[in-house]
N, C-alpha and C positions, 0 to 999 in steps of 0.2 A: 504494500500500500504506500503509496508516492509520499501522502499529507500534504498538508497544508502548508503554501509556501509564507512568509512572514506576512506581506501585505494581505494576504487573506484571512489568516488567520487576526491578525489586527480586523480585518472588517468583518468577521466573521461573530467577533467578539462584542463588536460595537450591535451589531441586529440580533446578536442572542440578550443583549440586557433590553432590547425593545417589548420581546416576548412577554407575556405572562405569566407567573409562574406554573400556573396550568399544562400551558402548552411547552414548556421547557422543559418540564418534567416526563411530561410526554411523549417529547422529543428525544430527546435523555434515551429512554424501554428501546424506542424505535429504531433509534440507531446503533445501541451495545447491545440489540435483540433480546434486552434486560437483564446480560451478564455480569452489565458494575451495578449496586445496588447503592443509591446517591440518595445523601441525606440533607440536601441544601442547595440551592439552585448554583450556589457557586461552584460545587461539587458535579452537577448538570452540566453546566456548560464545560468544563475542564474534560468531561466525557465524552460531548458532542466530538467537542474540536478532536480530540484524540483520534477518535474510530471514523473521521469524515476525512475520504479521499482526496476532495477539492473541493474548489469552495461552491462549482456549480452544484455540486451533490446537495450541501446543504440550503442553496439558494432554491433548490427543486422542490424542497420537503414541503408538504401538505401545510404542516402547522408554519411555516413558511411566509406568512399572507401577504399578498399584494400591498395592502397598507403599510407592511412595517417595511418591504422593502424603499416604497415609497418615500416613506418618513426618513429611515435612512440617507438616500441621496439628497434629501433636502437639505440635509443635518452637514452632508458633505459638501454642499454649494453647488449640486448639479441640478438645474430645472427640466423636469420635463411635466409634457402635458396631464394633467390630471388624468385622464382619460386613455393613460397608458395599459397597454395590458402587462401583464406579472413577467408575460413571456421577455418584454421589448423592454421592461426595469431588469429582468435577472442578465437580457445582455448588456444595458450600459453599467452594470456594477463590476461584471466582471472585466471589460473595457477601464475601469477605474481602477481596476486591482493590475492586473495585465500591466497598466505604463502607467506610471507615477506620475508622469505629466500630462495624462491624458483630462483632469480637470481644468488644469491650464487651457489645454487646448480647448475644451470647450467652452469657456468664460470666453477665451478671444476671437472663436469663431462665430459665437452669440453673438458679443459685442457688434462685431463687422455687421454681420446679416441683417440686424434689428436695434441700432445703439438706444439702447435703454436711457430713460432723465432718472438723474438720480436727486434732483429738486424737481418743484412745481415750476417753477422757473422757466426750468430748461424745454417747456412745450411753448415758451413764447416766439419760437422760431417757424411754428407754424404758418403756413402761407394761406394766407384769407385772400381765397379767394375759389372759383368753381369746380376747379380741378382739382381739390385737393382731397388726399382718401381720408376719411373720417374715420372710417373703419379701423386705417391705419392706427387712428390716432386713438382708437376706443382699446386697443389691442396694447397700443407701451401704454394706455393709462393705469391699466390694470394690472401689468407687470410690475409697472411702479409702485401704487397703491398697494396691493397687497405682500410684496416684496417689506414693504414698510411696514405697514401695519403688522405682518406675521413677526419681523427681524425683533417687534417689542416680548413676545412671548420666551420666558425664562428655559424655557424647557428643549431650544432649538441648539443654546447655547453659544447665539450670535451674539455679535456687536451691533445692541438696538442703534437702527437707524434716527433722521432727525424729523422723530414723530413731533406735534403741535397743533397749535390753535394757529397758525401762519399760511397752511395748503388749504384752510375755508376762508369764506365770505363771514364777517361779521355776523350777519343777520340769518346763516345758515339754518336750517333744518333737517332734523332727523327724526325721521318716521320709524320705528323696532316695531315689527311683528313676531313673536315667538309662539311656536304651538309643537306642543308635545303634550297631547293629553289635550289639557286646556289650552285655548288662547290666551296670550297677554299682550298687551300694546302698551310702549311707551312713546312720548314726542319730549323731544330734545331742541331749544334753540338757542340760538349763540355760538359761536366759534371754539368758546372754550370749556362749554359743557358737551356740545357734540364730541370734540375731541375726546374729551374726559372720557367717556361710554365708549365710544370705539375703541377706546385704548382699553378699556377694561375687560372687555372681550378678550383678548389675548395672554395681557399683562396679567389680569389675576385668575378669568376663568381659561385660559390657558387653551385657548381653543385656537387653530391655524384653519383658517378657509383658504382653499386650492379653487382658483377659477377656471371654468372651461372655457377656454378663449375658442373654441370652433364656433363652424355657425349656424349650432343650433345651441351654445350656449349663450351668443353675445351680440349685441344690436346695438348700432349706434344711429341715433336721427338728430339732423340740425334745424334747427330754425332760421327763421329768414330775422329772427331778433337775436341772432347770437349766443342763442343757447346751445349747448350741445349735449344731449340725453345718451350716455353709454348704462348699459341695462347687461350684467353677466350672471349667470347661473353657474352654480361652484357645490361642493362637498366640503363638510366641515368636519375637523377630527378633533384627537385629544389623543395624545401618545398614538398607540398603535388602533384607534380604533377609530371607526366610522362614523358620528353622529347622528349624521343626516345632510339634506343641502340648504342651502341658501340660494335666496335671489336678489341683487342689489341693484338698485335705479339709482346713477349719478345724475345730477345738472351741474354741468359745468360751464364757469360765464368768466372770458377775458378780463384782468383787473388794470385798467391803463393806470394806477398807483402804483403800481407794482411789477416794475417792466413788461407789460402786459402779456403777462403770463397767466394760465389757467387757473384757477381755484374754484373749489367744489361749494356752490350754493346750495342744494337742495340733496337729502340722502334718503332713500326709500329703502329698508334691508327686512326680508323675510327671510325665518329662517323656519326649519320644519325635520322635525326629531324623527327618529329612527319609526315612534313608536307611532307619526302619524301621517307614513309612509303609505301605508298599507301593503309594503313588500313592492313598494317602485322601485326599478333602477336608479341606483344611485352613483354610477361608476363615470359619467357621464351626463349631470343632468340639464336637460335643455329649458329655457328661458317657457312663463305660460303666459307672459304678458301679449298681446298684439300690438303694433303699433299706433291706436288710437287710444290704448289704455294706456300706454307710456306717455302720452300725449297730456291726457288728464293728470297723469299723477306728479309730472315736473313739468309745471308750466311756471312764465315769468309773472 
């Protein structure tokens, strides 16, 4: 049996502490066909890694899940789409392990393809005018945004980004709809209470939404007043597990104070729990708004 070469086992390590101790344990029988008999998941894992010939082996296992390899590359600074299958994460992990510089490469090949704003700012280069793709621009918003918004939660291990009251409008609003079981609604206004909530999604309840940038997750419509409505459909987790999804409606309106750069006026966020799912797809989820009900709900 080959083993585990270091970098694998280094990654191997890191998605076996994502597990539960349920499924570690589990994992643990499955793979020493329950010849070591392990009294502590530290004990578990020191097993796994042992009796596992490489790292695709382990990356295969059933207890394995899509989620935690997910959560792993995020942890690693690789983005991919939500909406990834298990198959198309267990090849770019093992691409990560294979060549030590191959995150590198992919942070600079992102870069080029799609240069990301790492301020509100930086979308004041925008070209106003008929040609321009909105689409485009609904697509880095939400890379940006949620890139930010997730980088505040403790649990990723980043260097929080520079979250604020600075990327809204003064007089913003936020609309929270939450249902799991029952409904709740809250409304938020101001710049520096919306902020506040949004950050505490993260920050304390420690939750990471992944949005589905395709397009049946994401809709951008502008107005002839200068609004620009981006609408994204995403899945929310918490460590290795699945929530449920969300749906969020931006307005965003130029700030000529502000090198007329974008900031977010208006926020619409539903969000919708495992348990009032009724067993929808959640791997993938697409947008239920139309575009006359986006219309209603972020007008100027």
């Amino acid at each position: 049996m080959a083993g585990l070469s270091g970098r694998e086992r280094e990654g191997c390590e890191k998605i076996l502490h994502l597990l539960s101790k349920a499924d570690l344990l589990s994992l643990s029988d499955t793979v020493t066909n329950k010849m070591i008999v392990v009294e502590n998941v530290t004990e578990a894992a020191e097993a796994i890694l042992s009796f596992t010939k490489n790292g695709e082996e382990l990356l295969r296992r059933k207890k394995v899940h899509r989620d935690v390899i997910f959560k792993y590359l995020a942890k690693e600074g690789v983005k991919l789409p939500p909406s990834s299958e298990k198959h198309q994460l267990v090849r770019r992990t093992l691409q990560l392990w294979s060549n030590g510089e191959a995150l590198a490469e992919d942070r600079s090949n992102h870069s080029r393809q799609t240069p990301l704003p790492s301020t509100a700012q930086e979308f004041a280069d925008v070209k106003n005018d008929t040609t321009f793709d909105f689409l485009a621009l609904g697509q880095q918003f939400c890379i940006w945004f949620f890139q930010l918004l997730n980088s505040q939660n403790p649990s990723l291990g980043q260097q929080p980004q520079d979250w604020g009251p600075q990327h809204f409008w003064p007089d913003v609003k936020l609309r929270l709809i939450a249902r799991a079981g029952s409904e709740q609604m809250e409304e938020f206004v101001g710049a520096e209470l919306v902020s506040r909530r949004l950050l505490a999604l993260t920050k304390e309840e420690l939750l990471l939404l992944s949005p589905n940038l395709d397009s049946h997750g994401l809709n951008v419509l502008a107005s002839p007043h200068g609004l620009v409505l981006v609408a994204v459909a995403g899945t929310i987790h918490r460590d290795a597990a699945c929530l449920g999804i969300f749906e969020q409606i931006f307005g965003l309106i130029r700030s000529p104070l502000d090198n007329n750069s974008w900031k977010i006026r208006s926020l619409n966020l539903k969000i919708r729990g495992q348990d009032a799912l009724g067993g929808m797809q959640t791997t993938a989820p697409a947008l239920s708004y139309n575009t006359s009900e986006l219309h209603s709900l972020c007008t100027l």
